[in-house]
KESENU-209864 format. One line per 10 residues: number of its first residue (from 1); their letters; for each residue x, z, y of N, C-alpha, C, O. Coordinates in steps of 0.02 Angstrom, whole numbers, plus 50000, padded with zeros to 5 digits. Last residue first. Layout:
REM residues N
NUM = A = X Z Y X Z Y X Z Y X Z Y | ... .
//
This chain:
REM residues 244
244 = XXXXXXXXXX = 54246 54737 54778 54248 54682 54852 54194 54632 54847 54187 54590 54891 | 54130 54827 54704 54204 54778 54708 54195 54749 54775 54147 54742 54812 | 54080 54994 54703 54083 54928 54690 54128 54895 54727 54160 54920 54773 | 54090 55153 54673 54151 55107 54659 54129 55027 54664 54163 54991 54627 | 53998 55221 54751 53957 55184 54693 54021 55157 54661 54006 55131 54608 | 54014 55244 54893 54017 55290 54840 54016 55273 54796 54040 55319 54763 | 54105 55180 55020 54061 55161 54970 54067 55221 54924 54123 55247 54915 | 54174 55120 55164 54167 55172 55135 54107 55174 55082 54052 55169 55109 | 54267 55019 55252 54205 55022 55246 54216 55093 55173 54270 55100 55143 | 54397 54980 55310 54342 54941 55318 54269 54981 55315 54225 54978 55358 .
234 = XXXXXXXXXX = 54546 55016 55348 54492 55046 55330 54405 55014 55355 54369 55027 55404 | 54651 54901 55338 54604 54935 55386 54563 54974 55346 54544 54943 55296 | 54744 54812 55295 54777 54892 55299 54734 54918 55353 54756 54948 55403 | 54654 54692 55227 54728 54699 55304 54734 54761 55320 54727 54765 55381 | 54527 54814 55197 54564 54755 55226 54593 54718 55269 54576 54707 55327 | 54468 54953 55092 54553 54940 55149 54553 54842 55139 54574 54812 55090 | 54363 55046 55062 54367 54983 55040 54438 54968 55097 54428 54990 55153 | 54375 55215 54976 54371 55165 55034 54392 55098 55008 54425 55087 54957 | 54347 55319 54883 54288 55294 54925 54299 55231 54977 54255 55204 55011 | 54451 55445 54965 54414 55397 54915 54354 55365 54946 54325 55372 55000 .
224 = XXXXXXXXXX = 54550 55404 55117 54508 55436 55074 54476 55415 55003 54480 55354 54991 | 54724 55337 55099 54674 55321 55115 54589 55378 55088 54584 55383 55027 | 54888 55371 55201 54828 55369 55141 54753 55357 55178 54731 55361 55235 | 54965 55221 55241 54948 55278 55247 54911 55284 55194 54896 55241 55152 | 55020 55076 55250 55080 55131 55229 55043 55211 55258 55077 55253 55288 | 55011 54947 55170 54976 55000 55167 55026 55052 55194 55073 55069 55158 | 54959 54764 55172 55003 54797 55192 54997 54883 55218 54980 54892 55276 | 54855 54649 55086 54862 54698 55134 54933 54739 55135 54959 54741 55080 | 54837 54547 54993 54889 54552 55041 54893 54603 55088 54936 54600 55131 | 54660 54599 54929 54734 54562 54967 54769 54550 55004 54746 54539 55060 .
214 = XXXXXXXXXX = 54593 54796 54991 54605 54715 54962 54697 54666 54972 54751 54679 54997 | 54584 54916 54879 54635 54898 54898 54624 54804 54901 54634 54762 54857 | 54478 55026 54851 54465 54968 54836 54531 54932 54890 54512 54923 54948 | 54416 55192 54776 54459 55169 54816 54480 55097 54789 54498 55089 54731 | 54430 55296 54686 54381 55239 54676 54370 55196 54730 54318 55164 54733 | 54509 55433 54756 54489 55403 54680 54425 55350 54715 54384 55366 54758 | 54651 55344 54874 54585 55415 54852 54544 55371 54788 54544 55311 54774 | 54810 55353 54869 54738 55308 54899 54684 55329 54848 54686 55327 54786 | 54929 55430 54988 54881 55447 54920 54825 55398 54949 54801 55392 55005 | 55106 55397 55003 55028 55386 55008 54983 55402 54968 54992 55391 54908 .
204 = XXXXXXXXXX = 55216 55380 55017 55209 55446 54989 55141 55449 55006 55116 55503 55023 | 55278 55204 55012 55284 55285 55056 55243 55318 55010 55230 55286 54959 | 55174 55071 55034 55219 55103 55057 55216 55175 55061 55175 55208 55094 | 55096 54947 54933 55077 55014 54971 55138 55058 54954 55155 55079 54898 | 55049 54773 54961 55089 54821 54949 55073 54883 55001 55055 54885 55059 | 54970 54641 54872 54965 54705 54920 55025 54749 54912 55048 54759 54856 | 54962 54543 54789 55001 54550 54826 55014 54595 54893 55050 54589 54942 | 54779 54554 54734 54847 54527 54733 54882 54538 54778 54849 54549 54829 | 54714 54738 54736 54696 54657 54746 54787 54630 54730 54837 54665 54720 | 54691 54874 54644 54718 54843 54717 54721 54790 54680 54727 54784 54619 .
194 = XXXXXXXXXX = 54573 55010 54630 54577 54936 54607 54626 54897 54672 54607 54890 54730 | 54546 55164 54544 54594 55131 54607 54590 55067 54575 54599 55057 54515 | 54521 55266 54459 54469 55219 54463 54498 55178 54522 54451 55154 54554 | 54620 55415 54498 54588 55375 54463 54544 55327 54481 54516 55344 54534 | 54736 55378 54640 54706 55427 54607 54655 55388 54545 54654 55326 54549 | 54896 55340 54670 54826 55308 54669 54798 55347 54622 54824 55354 54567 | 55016 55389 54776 54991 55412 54727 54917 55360 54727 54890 55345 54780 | 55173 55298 54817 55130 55300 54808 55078 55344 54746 55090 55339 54686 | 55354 55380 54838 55301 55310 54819 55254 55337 54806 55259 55394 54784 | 55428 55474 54850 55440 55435 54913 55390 55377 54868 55408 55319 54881 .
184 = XXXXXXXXXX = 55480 55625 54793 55437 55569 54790 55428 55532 54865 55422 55558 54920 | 55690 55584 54800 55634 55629 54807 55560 55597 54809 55563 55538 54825 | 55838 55576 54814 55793 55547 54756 55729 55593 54755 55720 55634 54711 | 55943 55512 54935 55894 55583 54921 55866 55567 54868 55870 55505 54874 | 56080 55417 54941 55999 55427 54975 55999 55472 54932 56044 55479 54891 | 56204 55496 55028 56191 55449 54974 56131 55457 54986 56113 55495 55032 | 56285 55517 55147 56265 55467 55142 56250 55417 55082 56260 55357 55072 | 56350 55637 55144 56395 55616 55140 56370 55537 55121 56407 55498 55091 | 56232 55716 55187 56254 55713 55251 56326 55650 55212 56353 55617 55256 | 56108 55609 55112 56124 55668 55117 56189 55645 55156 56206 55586 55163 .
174 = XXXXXXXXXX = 55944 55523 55172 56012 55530 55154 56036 55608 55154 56007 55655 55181 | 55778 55462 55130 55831 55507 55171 55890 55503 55140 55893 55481 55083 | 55694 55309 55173 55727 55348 55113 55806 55387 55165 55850 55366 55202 | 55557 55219 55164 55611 55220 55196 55632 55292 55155 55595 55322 55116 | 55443 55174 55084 55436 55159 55133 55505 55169 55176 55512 55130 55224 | 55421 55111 54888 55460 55145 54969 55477 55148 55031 55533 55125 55043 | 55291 55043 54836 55356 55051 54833 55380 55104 54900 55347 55124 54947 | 55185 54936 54720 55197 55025 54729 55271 55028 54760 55317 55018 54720 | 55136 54803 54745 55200 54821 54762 55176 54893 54772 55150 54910 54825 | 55072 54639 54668 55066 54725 54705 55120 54769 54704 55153 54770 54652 .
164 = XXXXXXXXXX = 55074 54532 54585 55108 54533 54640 55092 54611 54706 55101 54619 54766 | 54905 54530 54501 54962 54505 54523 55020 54513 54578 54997 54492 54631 | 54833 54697 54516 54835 54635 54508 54906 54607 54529 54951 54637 54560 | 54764 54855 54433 54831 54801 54483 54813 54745 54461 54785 54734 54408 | 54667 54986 54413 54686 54895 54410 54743 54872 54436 54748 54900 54490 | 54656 55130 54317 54674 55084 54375 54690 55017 54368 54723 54995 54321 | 54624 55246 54226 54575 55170 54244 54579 55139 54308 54533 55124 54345 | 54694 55376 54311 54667 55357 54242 54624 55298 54300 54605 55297 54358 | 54819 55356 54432 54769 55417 54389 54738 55370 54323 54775 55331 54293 | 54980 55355 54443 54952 55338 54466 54889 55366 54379 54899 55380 54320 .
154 = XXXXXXXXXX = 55129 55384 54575 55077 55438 54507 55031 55380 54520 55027 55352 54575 | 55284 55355 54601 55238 55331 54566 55200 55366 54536 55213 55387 54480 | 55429 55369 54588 55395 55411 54589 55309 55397 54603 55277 55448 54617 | 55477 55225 54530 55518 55276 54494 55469 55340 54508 55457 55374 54458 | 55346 55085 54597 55429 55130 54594 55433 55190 54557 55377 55214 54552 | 55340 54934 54534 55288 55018 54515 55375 55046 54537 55430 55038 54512 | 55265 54798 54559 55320 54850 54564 55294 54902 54572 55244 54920 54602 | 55220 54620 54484 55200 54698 54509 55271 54723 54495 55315 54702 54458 | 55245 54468 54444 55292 54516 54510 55251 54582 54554 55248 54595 54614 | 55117 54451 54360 55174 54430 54382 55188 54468 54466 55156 54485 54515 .
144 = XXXXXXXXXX = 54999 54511 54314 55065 54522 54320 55116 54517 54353 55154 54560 54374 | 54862 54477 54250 54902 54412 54270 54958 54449 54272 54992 54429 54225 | 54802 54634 54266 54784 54570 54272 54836 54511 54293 54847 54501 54353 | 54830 54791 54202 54862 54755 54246 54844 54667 54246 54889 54636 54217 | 54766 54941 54197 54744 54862 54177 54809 54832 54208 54837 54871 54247 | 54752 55089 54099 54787 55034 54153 54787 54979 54118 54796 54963 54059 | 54719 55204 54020 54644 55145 54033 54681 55113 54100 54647 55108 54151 | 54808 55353 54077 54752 55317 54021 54721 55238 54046 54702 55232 54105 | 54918 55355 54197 54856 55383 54158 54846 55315 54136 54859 55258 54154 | 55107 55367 54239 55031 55336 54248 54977 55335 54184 54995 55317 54128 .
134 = XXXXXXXXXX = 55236 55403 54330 55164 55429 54294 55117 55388 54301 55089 55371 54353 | 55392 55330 54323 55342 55321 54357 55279 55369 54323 55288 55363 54262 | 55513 55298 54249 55495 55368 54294 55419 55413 54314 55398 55471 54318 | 55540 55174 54223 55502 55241 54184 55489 55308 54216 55457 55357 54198 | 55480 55074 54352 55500 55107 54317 55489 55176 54275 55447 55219 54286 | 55397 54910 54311 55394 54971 54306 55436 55020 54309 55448 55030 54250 | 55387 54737 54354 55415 54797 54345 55424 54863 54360 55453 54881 54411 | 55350 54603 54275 55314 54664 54283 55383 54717 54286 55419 54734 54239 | 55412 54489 54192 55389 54509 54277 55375 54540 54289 55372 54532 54349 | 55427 54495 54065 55336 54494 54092 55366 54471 54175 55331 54435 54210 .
124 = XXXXXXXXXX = 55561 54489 54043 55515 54464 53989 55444 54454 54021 55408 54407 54003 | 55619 54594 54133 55649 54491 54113 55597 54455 54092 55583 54399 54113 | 55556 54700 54116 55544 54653 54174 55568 54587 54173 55546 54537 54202 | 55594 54731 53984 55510 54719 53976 55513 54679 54068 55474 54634 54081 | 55720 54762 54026 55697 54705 53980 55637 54674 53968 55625 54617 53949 | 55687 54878 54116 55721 54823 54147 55700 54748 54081 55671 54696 54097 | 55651 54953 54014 55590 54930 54064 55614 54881 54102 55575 54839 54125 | 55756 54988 53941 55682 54958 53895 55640 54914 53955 55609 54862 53949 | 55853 55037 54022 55862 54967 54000 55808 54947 53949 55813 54894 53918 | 55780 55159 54053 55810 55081 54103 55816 55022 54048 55781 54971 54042 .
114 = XXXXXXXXXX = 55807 55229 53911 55743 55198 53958 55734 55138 54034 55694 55095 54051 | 55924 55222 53909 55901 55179 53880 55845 55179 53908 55828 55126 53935 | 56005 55329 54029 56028 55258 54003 55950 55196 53982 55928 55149 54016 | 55968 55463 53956 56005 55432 54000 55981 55349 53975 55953 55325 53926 | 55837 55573 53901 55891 55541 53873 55907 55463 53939 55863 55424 53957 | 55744 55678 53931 55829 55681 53953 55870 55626 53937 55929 55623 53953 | 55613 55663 53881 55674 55696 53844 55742 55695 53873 55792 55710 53840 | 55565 55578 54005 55548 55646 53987 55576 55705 53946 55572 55765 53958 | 55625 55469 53932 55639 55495 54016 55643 55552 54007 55695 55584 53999 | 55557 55440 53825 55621 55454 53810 55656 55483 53884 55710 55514 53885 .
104 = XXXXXXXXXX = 55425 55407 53904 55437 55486 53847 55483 55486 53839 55497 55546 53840 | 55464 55310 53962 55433 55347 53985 55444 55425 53969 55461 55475 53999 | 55475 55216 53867 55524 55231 53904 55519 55291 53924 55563 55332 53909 | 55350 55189 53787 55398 55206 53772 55465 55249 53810 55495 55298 53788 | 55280 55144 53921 55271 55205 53898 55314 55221 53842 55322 55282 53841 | 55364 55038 53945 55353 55067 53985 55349 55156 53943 55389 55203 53938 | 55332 54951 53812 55408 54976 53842 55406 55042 53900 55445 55090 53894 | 55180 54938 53849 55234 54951 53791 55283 54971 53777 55289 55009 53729 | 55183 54875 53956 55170 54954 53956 55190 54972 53893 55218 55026 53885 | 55233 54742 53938 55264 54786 53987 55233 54888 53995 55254 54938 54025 .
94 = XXXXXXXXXX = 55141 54693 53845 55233 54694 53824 55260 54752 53877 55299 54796 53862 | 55025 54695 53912 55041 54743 53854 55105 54768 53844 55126 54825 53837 | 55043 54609 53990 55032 54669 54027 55037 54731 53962 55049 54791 53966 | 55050 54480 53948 55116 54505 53969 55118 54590 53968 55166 54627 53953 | 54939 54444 53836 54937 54466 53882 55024 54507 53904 55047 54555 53874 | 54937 54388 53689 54939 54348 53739 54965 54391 53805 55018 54370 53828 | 54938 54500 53574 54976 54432 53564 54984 54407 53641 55043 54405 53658 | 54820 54568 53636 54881 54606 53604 54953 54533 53596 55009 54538 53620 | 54721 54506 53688 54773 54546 53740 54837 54557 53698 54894 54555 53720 | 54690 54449 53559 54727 54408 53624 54761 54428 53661 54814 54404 53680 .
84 = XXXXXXXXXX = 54632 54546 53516 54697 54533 53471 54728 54489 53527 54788 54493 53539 | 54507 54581 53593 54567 54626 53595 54621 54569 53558 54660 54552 53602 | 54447 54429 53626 54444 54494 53568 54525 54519 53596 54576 54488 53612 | 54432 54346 53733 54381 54343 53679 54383 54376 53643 54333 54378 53607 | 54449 54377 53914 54471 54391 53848 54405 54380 53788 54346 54399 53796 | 54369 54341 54039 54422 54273 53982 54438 54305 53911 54440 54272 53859 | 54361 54433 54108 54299 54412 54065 54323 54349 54035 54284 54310 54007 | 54411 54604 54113 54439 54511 54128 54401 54494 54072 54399 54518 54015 | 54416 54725 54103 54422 54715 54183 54431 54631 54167 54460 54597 54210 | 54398 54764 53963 54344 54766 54022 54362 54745 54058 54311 54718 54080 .
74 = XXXXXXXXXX = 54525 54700 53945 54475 54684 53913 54409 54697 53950 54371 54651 53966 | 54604 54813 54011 54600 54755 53998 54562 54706 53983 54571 54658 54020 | 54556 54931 53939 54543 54922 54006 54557 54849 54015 54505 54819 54030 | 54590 54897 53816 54530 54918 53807 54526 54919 53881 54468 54901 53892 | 54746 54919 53843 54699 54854 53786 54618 54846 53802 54590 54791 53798 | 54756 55071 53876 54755 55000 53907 54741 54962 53888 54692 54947 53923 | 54712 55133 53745 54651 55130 53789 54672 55094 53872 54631 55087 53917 | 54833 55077 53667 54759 55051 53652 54682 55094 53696 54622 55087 53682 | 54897 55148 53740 54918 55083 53737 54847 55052 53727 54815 55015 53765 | 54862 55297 53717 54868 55280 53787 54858 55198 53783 54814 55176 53820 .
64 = XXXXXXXXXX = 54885 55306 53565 54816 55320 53598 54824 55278 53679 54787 55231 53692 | 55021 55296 53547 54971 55230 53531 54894 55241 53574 54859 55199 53602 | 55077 55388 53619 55073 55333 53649 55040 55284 53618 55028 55231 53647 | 55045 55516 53530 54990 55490 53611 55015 55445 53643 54992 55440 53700 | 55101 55445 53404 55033 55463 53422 55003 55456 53496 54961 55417 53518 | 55236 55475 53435 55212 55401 53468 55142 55402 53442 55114 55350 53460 | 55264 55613 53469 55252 55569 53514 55215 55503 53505 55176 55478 53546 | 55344 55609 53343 55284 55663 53337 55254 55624 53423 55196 55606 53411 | 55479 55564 53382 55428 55518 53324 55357 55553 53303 55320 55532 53258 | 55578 55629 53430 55519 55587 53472 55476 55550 53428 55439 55504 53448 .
54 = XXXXXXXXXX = 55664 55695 53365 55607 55719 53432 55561 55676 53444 55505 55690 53467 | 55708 55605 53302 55666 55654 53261 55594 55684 53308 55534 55692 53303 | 55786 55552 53405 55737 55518 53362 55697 55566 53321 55640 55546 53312 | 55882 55644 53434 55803 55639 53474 55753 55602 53434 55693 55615 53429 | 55955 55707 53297 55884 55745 53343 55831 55743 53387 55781 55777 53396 | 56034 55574 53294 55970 55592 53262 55930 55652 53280 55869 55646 53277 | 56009 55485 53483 56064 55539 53410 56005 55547 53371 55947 55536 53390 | 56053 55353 53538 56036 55405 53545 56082 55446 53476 56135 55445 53445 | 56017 55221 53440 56077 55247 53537 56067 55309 53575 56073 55313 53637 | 56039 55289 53311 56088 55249 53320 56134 55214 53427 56186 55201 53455 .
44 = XXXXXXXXXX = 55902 55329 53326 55970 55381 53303 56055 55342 53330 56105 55366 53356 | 55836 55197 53370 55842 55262 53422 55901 55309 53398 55944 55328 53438 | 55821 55140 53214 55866 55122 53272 55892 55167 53332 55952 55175 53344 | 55791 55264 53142 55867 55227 53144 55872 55190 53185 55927 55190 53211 | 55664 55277 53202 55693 55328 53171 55764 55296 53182 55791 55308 53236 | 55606 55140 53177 55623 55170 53247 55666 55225 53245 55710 55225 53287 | 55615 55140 53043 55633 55080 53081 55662 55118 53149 55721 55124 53168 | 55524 55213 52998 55586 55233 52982 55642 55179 53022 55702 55188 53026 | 55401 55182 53041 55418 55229 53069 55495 55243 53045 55525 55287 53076 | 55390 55045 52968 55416 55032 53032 55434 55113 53056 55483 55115 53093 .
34 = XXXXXXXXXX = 55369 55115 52831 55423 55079 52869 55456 55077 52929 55513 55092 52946 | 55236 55160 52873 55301 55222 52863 55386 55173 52855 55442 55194 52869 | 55180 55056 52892 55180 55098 52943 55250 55140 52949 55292 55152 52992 | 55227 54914 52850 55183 54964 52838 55207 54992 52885 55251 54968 52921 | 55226 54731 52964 55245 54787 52912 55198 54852 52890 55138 54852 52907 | 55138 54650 52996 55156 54636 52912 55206 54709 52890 55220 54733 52835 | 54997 54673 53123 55074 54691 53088 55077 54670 53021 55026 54670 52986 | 54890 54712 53173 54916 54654 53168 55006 54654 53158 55056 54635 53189 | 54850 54838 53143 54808 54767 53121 54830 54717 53137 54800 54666 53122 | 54945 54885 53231 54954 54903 53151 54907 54842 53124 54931 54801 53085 .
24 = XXXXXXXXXX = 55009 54951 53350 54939 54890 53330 54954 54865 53270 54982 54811 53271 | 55106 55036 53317 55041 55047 53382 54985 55009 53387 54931 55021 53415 | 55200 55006 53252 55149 55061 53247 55081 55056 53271 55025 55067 53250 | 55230 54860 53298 55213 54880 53234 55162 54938 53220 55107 54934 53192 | 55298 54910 53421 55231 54862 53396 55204 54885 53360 55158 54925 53368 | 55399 54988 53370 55356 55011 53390 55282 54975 53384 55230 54995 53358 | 55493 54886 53294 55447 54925 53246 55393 54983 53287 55354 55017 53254 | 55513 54811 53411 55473 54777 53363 55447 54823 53338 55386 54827 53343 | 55590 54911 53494 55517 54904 53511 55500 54873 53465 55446 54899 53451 | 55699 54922 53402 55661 54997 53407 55588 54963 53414 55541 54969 53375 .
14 = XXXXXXXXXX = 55759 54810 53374 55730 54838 53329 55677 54904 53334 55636 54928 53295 | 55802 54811 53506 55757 54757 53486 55735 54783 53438 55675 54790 53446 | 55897 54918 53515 55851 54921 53523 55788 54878 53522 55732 54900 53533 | 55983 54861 53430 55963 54926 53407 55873 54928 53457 55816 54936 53437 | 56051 54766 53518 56006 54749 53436 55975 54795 53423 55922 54778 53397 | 56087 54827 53631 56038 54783 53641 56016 54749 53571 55968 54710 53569 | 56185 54907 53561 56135 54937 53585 56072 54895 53591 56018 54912 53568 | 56276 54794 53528 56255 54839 53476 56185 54869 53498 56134 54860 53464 | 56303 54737 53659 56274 54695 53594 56251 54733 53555 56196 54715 53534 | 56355 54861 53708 56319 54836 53733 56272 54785 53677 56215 54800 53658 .
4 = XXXX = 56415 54963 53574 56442 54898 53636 56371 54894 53669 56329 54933 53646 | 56404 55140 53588 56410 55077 53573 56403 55031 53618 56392 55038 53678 | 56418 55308 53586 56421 55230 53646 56424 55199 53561 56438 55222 53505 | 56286 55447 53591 56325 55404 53548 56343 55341 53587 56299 55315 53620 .
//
């Protein structure tokens, strides 16, 4: 379905509010089956009514996913005083919120709007994700500001990022009439992965489960599990997952 631009960008303000809504319900004024009729019409409206239909049996395992980020959050930062803070305060919500929204509408084929959920959730946090990207259960993301998650992006259950970490691309093939290739070309972090601030990890890397990424480092191989990496060295090797 087109509409203007203005149109779309109301439609969809309305989508994520009444997603909120679903997904952390204890802190909502609306009811549920409201807001589910909320999303229902807005999504019909940039989309069509079959996906919206499609996709409203979904936002079950995205509340589950959201609220066991909330819940990694919360473990990984000893400032929080009750979940409702992350939910109100924390950027890192607004941006997986959209994210995993996006995410599933990817997964349905549908063009266009998932960019423009995760591009908005990047105006809004700094955080930017794209929907493309896979990523498991129990993600933390600490502080935020200016993480990049590229388009092929796996990353496993109960991972950390911190501020300013860069999942991204190390260099990129062409085809002979010189458009790039769209193939995985970004980072895999297997479960229990903790990278420090402003690290970035290049290329088609796998950094092994429970695996300790320090700052600023600069990554462009894999790493086994088990390893502690500083300044893109392989430092030291630990079984236990403890921290830097």
């Amino acid at each position: 379905m087109s509409l203007s631009l203005n149109r779309t960008i109301d439609n969809l303000k309305s989508l994520m509010a009444s997603m909120k809504d679903v997904v952390f319900p204890l802190y909502s004024d609306a009811g549920e089956a409201d807001a589910v009729a909320m999303i229902r019409r807005s999504l019909s409206e940039v989309t069509s009514v079959d996906i919206a239909d499609a996709f409203l049996p979904r936002i079950p395992e995205i509340k589950r996913l959201l609220e066991a980020d909330v819940k990694a959050i919360a473990h990984n930062d000893p400032a929080v005083k009750s979940e409702q803070e992350i939910v109100y305060c924390y950027p890192a919500v607004t941006a997986m919120l959209y994210y995993r929204t996006a995410h599933e509408l990817l997964l349905m084929g549908v063009p266009i709007i998932p960019r423009m959920l995760t591009e908005y959730a990047h105006n809004a946090t700094g955080i930017d994700i794209h929907p493309g990207a896979t990523i498991g259960e129990g993600f933390a993301i600490d502080h935020g500001t200016g993480v990049v998650i590229g388009e092929t992006s796996i990353i496993g259950k109960n991972v950390t990022l911190y501020q300013g970490v860069t999942l991204g691309a190390k260099s990129f093939s062409y085809t002979p009439d010189g458009r790039p290739v769209n193939k995985p070309r970004h980072p895999i972090l297997e479960d229990g992965v903790t990278v420090y601030s402003n690290a970035s990890i290049l290329g088609r890397v796998t950094i092994g489960e429970g695996s300790i990424i320090g700052g600023n480092v600069w990554l462009t191989h894999s790493v086994p599990p088990g390893s502690r990496v500083l300044q893109g060295r392989v430092e030291e090797h630990f079984s236990d997952g403890a921290g830097i």
